[in-house]
Structures are given as structure tokens and as C-alpha cells.
LUMKEVO-575600 format. One record per residue: residue in one letter; chain; residue number from 1; x, y, z of N, C-alpha, C in turn. Coordinates in steps of 0.1 Angstrom, whole numbers, plus 5000, padded with zeros to 4 digits. Example, Ala and Ser with C-alpha at 12.3 -4.5 7.8 and 13.67 -1.06 7.14 Angstrom:
LUMKEVO-575600
<"A"; "A"; 1; <5132; 4943; 5078>; <5123; 4955; 5078>; <5132; 4967; 5078>>
<"S"; "A"; 2; <5128; 4978; 5071>; <5137; 4989; 5071>; <5129; 5000; 5079>>
//
This chain:
LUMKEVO-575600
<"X"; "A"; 1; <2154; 2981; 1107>; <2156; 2996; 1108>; <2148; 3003; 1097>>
<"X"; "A"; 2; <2142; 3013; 1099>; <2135; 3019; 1090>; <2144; 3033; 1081>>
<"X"; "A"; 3; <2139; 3034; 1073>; <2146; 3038; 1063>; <2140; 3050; 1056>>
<"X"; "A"; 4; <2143; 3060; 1052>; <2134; 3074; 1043>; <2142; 3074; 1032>>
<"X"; "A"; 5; <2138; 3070; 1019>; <2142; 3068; 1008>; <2135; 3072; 0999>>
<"X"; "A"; 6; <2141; 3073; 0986>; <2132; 3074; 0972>; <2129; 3060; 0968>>
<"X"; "A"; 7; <2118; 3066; 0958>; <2110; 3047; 0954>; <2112; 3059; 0938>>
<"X"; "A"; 8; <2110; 3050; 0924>; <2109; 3054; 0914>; <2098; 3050; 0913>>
<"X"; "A"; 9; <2089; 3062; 0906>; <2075; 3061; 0903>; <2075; 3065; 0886>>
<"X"; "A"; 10; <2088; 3073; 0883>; <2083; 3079; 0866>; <2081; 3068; 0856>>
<"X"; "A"; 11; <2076; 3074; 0845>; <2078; 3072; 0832>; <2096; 3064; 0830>>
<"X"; "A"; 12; <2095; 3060; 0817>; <2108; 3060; 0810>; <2109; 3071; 0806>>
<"X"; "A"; 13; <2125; 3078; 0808>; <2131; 3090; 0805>; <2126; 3102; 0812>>
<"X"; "A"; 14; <2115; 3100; 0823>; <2106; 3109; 0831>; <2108; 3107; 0845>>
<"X"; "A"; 15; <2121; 3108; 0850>; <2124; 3106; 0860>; <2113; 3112; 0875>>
<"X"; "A"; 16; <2107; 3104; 0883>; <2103; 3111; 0889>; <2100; 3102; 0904>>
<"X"; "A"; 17; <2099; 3108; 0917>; <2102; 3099; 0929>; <2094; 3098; 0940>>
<"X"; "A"; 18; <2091; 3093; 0947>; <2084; 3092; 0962>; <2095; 3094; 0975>>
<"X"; "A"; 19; <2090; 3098; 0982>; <2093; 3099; 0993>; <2093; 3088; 1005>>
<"X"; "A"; 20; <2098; 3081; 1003>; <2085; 3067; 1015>; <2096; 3067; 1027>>
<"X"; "A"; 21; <2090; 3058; 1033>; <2092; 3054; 1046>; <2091; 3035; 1049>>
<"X"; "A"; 22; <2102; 3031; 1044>; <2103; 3020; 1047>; <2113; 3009; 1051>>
<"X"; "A"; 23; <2111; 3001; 1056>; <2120; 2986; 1067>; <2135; 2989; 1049>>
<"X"; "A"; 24; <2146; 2991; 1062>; <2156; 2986; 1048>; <2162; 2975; 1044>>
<"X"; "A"; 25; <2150; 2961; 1045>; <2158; 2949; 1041>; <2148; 2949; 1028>>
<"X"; "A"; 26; <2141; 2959; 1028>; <2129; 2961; 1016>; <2135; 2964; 1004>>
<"X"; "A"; 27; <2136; 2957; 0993>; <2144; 2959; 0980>; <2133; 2977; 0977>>
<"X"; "A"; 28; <2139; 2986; 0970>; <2136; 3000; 0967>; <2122; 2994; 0957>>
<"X"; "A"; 29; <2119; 2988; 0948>; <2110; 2988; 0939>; <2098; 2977; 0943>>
<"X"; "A"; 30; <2100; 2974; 0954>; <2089; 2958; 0961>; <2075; 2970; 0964>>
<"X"; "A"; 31; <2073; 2978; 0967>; <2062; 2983; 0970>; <2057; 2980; 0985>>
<"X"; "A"; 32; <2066; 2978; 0989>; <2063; 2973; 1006>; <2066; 2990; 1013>>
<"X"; "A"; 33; <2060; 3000; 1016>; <2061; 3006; 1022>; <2053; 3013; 1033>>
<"X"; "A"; 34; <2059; 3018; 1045>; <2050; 3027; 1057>; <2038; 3031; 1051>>
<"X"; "A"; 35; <2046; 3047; 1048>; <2042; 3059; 1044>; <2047; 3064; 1036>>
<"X"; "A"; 36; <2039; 3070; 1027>; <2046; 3084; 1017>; <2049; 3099; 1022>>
<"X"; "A"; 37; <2058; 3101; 1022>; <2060; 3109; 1030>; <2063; 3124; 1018>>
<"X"; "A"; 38; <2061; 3123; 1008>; <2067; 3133; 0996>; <2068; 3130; 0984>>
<"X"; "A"; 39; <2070; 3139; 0978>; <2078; 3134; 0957>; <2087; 3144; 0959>>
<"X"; "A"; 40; <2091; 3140; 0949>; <2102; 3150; 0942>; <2106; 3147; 0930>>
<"X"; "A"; 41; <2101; 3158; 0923>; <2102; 3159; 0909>; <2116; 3164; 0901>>
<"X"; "A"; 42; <2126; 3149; 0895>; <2140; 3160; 0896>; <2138; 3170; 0879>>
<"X"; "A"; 43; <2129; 3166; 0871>; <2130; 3178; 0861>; <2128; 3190; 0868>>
<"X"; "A"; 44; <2116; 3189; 0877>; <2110; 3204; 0883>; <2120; 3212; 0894>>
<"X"; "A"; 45; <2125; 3200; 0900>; <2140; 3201; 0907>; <2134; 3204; 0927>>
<"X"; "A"; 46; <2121; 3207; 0930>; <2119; 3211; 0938>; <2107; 3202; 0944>>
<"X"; "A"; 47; <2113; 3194; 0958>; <2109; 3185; 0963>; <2095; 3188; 0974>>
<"X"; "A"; 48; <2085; 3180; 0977>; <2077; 3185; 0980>; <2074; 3172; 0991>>
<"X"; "A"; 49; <2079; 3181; 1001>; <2077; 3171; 1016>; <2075; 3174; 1028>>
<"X"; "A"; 50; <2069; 3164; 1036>; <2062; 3165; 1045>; <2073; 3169; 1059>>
<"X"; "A"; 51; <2072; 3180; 1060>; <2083; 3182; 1076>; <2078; 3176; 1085>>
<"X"; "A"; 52; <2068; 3178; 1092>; <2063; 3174; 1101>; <2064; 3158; 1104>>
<"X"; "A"; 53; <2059; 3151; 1094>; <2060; 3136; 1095>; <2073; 3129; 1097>>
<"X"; "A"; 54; <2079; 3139; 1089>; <2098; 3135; 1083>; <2103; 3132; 1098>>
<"X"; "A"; 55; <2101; 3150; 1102>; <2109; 3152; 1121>; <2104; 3138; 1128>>
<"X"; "A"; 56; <2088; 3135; 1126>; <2081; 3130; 1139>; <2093; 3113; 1134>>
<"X"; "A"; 57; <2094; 3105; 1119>; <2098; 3090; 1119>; <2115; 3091; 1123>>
<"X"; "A"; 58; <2119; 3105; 1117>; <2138; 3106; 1124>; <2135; 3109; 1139>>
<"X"; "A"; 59; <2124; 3110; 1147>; <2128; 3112; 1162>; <2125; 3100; 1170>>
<"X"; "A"; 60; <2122; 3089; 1159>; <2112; 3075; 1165>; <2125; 3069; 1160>>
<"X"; "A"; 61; <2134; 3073; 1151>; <2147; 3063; 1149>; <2150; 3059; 1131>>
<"X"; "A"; 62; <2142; 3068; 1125>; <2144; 3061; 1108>; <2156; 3072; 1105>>
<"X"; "A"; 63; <2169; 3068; 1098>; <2171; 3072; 1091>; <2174; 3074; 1079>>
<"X"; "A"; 64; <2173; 3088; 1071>; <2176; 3089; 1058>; <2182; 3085; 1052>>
<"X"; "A"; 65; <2181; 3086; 1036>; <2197; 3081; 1029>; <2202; 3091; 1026>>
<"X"; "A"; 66; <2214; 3083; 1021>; <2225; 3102; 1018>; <2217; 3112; 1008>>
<"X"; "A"; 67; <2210; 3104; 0996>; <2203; 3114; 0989>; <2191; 3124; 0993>>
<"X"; "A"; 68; <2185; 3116; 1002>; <2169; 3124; 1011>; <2173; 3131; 1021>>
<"X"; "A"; 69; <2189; 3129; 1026>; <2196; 3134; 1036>; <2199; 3150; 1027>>
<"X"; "A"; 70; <2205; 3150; 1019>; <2206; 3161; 1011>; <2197; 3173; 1008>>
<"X"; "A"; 71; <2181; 3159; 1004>; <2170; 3169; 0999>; <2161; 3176; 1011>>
<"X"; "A"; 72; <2163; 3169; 1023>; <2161; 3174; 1034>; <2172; 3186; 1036>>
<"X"; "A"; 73; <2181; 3187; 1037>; <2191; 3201; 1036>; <2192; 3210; 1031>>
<"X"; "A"; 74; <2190; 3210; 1019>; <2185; 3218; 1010>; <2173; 3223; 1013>>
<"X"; "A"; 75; <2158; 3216; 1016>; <2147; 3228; 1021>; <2148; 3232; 1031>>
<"X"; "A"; 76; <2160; 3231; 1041>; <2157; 3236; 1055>; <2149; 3226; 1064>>
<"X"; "A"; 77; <2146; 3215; 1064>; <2138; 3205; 1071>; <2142; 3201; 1081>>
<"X"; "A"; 78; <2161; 3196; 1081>; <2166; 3196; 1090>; <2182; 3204; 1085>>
<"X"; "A"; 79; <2187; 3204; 1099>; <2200; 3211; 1096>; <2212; 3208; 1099>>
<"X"; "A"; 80; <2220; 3206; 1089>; <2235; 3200; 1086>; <2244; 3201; 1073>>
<"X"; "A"; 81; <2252; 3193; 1076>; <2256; 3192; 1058>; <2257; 3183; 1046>>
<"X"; "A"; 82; <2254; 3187; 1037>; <2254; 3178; 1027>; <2266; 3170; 1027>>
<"X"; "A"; 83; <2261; 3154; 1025>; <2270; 3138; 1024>; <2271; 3144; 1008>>
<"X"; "A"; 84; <2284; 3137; 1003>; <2290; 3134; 0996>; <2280; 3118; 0992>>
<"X"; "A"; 85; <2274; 3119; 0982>; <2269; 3101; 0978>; <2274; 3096; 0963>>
<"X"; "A"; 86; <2284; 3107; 0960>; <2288; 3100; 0949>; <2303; 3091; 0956>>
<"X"; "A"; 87; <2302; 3081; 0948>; <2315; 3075; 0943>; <2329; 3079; 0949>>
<"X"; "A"; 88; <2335; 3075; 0958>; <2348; 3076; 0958>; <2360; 3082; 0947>>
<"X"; "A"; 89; <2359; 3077; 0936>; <2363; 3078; 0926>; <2360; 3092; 0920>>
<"X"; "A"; 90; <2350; 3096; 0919>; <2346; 3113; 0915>; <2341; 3121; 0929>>
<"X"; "A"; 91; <2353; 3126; 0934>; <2350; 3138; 0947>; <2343; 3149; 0943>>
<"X"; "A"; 92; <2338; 3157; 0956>; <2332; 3169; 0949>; <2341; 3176; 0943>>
<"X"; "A"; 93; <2336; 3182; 0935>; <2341; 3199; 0933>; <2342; 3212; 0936>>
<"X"; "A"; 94; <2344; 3219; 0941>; <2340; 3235; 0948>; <2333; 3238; 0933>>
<"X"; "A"; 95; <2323; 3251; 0942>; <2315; 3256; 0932>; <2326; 3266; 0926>>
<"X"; "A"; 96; <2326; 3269; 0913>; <2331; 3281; 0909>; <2322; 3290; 0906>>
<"X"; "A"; 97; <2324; 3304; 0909>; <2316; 3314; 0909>; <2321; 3321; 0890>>
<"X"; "A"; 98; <2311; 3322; 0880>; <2320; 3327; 0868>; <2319; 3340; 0871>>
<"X"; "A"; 99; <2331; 3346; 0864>; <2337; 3363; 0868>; <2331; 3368; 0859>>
<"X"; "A"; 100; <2327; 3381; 0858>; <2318; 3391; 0844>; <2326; 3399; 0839>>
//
């Protein structure tokens, strides 16, 4: 089954990620992948991806992970709601708005 994931590309302490498109018996760091499909830079915070390619591999059958699932949500690429990918153990939290 194919798979839309992050690959780590940064530096040490320079977190920074790919986009790819790859088989998920593929360990994350093997370098076995499709296509690149994006980065996303988490200092810069704002991911830079391919819609068009994204729609065309989720309409042929790949799906995302809960995290790309997210970063897709967030730009409007596709539309739903953000997965929970933390830990059982630490639920979300509602946002608090602070009062002035």
C-alpha cells in the first residue's frame, strides 16, 4: 500500500522534512521513494505542497499519515478533521482563548 509521509532531511537540531510518496513496508529513512511530493519546514511552520499530485496519489489509493493528514488540513488541500497522533496517554486540549 502506498503511503504519503514525511522522510527527515534536516540538519542536527534543524528539523526539516519531505514530503514523499512511498510503499509502507519502506522503513521512513531507506531512501526508497515514488515521489516528492513537498517539504515542510517545521521552524518556518508553513508547508509547501503539491495539491494537485497529493489529490491525483489519494484518488489512485495512497493514504496519508495522521501527521500529513493534518498538514493537508490545515492548507485546505483536503477537507476534514484533524487525527489526534499524539499518544493516548496525552489527549488534546481545547484551545484557550486569553482574556484582555
Amino acid at each position: 500500500m502506498l503511503k504519503i509521509r514525511l522522510q527527515r532531511v534536516g540538519r542536527k537540531n534543524d528539523p526539516s522534512f519531505r514530503v514523499v510518496l512511498t510503499d509502507s513496508k519502506n522503513a521512513a529513512r531507506s531512501n526508497k521513494f515514488h515521489e516528492i511530493l513537498g517539504s515542510y519546514d517545521s521552524r518556518k511552520g508553513e508547508p509547501v505542497i503539491s495539491a494537485e499530485r497529493v489529490k491525483y496519489w489519494m484518488s489512485v489509493g495512497a493514504k496519508p499519515s495522521g501527521t500529513v493528514h493534518n498538514l493537508l488540513v490545515g492548507s485546505k488541500i483536503i477537507e476534514g478533521k484533524k487525527i489526534n497522533v499524539l499518544s493516548k496517554k496525552s489527549p488534546i486540549r481545547p484551545e484557550t482563548v486569553p482574556q484582555a
